[in-house]
C-alpha positions in Angstrom: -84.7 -59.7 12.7 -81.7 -61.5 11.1 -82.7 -60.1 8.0 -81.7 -56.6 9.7 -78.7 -57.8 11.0 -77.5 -58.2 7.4 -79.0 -54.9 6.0 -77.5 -52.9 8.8 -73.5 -54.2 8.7 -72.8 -55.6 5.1 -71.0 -52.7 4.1 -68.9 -53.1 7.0 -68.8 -57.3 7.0 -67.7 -57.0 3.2 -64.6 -55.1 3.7 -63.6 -56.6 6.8 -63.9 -60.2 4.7 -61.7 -58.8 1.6 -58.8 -57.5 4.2 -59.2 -60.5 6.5 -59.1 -62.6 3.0 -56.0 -60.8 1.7 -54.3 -61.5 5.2 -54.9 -65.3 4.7 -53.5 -65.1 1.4 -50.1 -62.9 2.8 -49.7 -65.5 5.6 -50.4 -68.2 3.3 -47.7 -66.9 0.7 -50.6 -68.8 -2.0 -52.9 -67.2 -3.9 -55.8 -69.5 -4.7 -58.4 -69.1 -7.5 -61.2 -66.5 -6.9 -63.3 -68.5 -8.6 -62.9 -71.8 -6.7 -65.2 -73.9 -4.9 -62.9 -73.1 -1.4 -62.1 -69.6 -2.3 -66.2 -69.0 -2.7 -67.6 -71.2 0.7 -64.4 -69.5 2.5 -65.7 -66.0 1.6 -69.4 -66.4 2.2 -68.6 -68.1 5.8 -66.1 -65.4 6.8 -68.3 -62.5 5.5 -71.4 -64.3 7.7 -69.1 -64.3 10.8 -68.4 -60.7 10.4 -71.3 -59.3 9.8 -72.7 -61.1 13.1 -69.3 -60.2 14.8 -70.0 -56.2 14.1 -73.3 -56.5 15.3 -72.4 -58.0 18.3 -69.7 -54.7 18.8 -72.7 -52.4 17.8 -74.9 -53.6 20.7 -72.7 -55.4 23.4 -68.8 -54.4 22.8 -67.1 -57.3 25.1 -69.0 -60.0 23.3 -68.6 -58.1 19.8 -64.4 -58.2 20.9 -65.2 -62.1 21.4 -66.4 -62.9 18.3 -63.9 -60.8 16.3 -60.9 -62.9 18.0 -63.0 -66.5 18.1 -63.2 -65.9 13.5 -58.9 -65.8 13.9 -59.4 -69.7 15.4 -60.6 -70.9 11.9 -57.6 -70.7 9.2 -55.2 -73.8 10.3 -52.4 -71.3 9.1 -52.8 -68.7 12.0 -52.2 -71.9 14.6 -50.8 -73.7 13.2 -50.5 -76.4 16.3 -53.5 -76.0 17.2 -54.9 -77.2 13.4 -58.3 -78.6 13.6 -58.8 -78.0 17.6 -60.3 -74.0 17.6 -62.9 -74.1 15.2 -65.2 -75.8 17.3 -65.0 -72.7 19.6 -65.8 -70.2 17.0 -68.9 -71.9 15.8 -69.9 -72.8 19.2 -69.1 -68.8 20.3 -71.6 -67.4 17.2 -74.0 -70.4 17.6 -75.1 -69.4 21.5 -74.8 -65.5 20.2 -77.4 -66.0 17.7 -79.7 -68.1 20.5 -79.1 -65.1 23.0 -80.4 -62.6 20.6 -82.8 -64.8 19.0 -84.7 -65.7 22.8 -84.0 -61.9 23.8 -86.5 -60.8 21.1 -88.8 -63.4 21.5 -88.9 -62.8 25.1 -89.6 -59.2 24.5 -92.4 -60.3 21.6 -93.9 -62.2 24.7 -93.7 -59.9 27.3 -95.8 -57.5 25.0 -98.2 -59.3 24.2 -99.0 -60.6 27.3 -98.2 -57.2 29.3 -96.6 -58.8 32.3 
């Protein structure tokens, strides 16, 4: 199920990640290395929170809105008062958004196989 989740919005994930990456950069006013050890973990984690973001627009719009705003909490840069305090909220947000559709479709695997 996850597996489709990527298959289905990578296209989408990976161009959201390379503008929302060159908007970090712009705000920043630094370019780091592409082929740093930040640069790379930065990337992967922002193109998994997209990709789970779109899907949650595809299939339930409010919560998909959600998770698009909750990925601007990460970069310290964007608030910068608030440095440190907002990630937890992001990770938290995609965390119970996995569990939800994670128990939805085990739920519905249970409920067909025992026919209630």
């Amino acid at each position: 199920m996850l597996k489709n989740i990527v298959k289905n919005n990578y296209m989408v994930g990976l161009l959201l990640t390379c503008a929302f990456m060159l908007f970090l950069t712009n705000i920043s006013n630094s370019l780091n290395s592409i082929f740093s050890y930040d640069f790379i973990f930065s990337f992967i984690m922002y193109f998994g929170f997209f990709i789970i973001a779109i899907h949650g627009l595809k299939k339930y719009r409010i919560i998909g809105i959600y998770l698009l705003i909750t990925i601007l909490f990460i970069p310290p840069n964007i608030f910068p008062e608030y440095r440190g305090l907002l990630f937890p909220v992001t990770y938290l947000s995609f965390i119970s958004y996995l569990g939800f559709i994670i128990s939805k479709q085990l739920f519905k695997k249970w409920k067909n196989e025992y026919e209630l």
